[in-house]
C-alpha positions in Angstrom: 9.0 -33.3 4.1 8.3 -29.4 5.0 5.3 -28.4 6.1 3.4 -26.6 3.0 2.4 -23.2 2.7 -1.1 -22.0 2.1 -2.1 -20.2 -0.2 -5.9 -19.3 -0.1 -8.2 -17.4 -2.3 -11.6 -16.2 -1.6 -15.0 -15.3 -3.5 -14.6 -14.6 -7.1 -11.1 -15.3 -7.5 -11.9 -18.0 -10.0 -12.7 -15.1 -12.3 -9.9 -13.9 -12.8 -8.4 -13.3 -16.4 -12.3 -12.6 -17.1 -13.4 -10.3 -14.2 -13.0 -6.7 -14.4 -9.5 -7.2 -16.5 -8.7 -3.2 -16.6 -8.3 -4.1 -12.0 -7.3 -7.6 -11.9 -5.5 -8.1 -15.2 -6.0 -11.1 -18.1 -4.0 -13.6 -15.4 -6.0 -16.6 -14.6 -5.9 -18.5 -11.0 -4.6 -21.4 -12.4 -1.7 -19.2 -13.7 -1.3 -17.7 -10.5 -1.1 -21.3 -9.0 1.9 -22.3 -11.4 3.3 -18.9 -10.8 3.5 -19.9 -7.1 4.4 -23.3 -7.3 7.3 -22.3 -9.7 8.1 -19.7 -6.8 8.1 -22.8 -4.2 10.6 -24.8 -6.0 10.4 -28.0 -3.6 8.6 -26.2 -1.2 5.0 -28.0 -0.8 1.8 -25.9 -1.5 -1.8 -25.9 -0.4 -3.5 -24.0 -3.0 -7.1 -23.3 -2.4 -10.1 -20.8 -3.4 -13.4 -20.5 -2.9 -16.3 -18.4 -2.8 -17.9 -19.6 0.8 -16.3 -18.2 3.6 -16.7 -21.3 6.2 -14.7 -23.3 3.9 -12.1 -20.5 4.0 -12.2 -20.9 7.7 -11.8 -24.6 7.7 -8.8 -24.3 5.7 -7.1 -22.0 7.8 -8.1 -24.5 11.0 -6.0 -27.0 8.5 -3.2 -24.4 8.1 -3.1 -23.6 12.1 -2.3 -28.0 12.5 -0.4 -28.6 9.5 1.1 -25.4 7.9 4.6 -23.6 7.9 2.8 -20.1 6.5 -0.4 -18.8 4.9 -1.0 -16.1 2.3 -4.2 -15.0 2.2 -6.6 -13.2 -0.5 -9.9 -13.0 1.3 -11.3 -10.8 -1.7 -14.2 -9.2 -0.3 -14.6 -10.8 3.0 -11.0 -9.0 3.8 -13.7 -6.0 4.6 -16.7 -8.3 6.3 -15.5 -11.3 7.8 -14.2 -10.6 11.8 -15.0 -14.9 11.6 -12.0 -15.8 9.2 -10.0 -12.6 11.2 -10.4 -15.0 14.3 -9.1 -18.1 12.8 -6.3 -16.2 11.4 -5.5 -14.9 14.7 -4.9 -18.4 15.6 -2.0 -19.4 13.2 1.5 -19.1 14.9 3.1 -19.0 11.6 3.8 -16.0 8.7 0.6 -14.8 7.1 0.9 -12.8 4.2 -2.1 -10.7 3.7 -2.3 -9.9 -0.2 -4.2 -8.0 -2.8 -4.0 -7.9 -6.7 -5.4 -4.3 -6.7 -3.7 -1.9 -4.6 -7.3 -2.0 -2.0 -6.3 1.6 -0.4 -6.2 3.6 -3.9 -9.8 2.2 -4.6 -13.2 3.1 -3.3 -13.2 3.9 0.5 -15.1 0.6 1.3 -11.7 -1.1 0.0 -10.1 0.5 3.2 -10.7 -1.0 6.1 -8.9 -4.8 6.3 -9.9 -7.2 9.2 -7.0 -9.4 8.1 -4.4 -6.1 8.5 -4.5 -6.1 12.2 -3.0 -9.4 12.5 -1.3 -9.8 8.8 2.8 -10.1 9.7 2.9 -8.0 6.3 0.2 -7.2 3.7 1.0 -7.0 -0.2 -1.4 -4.5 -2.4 -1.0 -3.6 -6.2 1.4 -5.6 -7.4 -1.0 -7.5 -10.0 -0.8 -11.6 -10.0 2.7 -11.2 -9.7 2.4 -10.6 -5.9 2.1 -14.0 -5.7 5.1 -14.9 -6.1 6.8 -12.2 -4.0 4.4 -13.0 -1.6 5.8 -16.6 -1.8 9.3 -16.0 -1.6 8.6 -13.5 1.2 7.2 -16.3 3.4 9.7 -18.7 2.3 12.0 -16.4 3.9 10.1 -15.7 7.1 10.5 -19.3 7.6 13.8 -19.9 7.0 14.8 -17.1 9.4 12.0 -18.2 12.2 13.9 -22.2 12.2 17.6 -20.3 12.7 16.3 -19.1 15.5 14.3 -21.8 16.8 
């Protein structure tokens, strides 16, 4: 069996399809979930969110010993937290950093990502449906990384 994918969500993320529709859309996480898994095919997934940003942390430790990839939307702590910046420095694999809004055409807070800096690619404004590209994208960042291994 592969090594899964991580996909990890941070604070308030299980509001979505209720928070602030007119930015983040009517799309709920568990949608977003299937959407990915769908996206996977047989590809395993670790899909994860929460709104502490230690247990964010500890997941990525998880991803660093047992993950092929991680996509990442920190939410708000994408602009605060240099801690889950570390850990993510850490992982040897693809990390995906993602965004349902597109963060740079937004207030001027929005701007400045920790995660960009060591993010092999970063995915704004797409909606929920970055999810899946974001999946796919990784997918393929594996695939070519094992040729040539």
């Amino acid at each position: 069996m592969s090594r899964p994918i991580y996909i990890l969500n941070g604070p308030n993320l299980n509001r979505l399809g209720t928070r602030e529709p007119e930015i983040y859309g009517r799309t709920t996480l568990a949608e977003v979930e299937t959407m990915c898994r769908e996206a996977a095919g047989d590809n395993p997934i670790v899909f994860k969110q929460s709104n502490r940003e230690y247990e964010i942390i500890d997941w990525v430790h998880e991803a660093i010993d047992q993950g092929s990839g991680i996509i990442i939307n920190p939410a708000a702590f994408t602009f605060t937290s240099m801690a889950i910046m570390d850990a993510l420095k850490m992982f040897p694999g693809p990390l995906i950093e993602l965004h349902i809004s597109n963060i740079h055409r937004r207030e001027q807070i929005y701007h400045k990502s920790y995660v960009s800096p060591v993010a092999t690619a970063v995915i704004a404004g797409l909606g929920t449906n970055g999810y899946p590209v974001a999946v796919k994208a990784v997918l393929d960042m594996i695939a070519k990384a094992s040729v040539k291994a």
